[in-house]
C-alpha positions as CSV (number, residue, x, y, z in Angstrom):
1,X,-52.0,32.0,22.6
2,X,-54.5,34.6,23.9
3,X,-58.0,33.6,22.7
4,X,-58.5,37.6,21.9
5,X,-56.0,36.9,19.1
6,X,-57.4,33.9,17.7
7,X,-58.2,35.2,14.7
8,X,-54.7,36.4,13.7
9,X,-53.5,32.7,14.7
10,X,-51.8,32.8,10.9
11,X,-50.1,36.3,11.5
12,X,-48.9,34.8,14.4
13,X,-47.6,31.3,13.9
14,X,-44.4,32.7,11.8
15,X,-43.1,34.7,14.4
16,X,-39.7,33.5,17.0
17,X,-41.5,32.3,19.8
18,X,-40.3,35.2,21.7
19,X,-41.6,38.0,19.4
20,X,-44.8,36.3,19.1
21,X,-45.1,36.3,23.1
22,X,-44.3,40.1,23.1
23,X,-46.7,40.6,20.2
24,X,-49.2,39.5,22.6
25,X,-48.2,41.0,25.3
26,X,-48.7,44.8,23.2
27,X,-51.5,44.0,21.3
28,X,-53.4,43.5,24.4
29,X,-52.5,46.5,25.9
30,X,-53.4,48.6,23.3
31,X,-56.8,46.7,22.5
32,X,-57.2,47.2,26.9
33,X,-55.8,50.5,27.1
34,X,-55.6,52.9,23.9
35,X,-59.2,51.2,22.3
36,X,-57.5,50.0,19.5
37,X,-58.9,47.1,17.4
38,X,-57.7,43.9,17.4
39,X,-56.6,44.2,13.6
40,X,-54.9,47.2,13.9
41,X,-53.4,46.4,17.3
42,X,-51.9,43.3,16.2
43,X,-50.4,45.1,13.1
44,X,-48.5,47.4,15.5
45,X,-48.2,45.1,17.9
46,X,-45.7,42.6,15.5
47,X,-43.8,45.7,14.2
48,X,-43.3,46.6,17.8
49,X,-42.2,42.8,19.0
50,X,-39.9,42.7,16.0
51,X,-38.2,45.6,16.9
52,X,-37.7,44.9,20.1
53,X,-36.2,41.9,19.2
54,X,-34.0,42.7,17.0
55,X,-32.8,45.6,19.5
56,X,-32.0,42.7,21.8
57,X,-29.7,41.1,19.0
58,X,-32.0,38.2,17.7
């Protein structure tokens, strides 16, 4: 897991493997790019992951 997440290790650990890779992958970029804080950008970021999943049929 990315140690900028560490914190959110709990909000994380429930999650399909997959969604909790994507998670990652947009939290980052919106902690790197759009200034958002690592609370609020993992919030989104697990609404986002699920979504996506669940667009791909999961």
């Amino acid at each position: 897991m990315d140690w900028m997440f560490d914190d959110f290790k709990n909000d994380l650990d429930s999650l399909n493997p997959q969604v909790k890779k994507k998670a990652l992958e947009i939290a980052k970029k919106l902690v790197e790019e759009k200034n958002y804080s690592k609370e609020k950008a993992i919030t989104e970021a697990i609404v986002k992951a699920e979504e996506w999943f669940y667009d791909l049929g999961g």
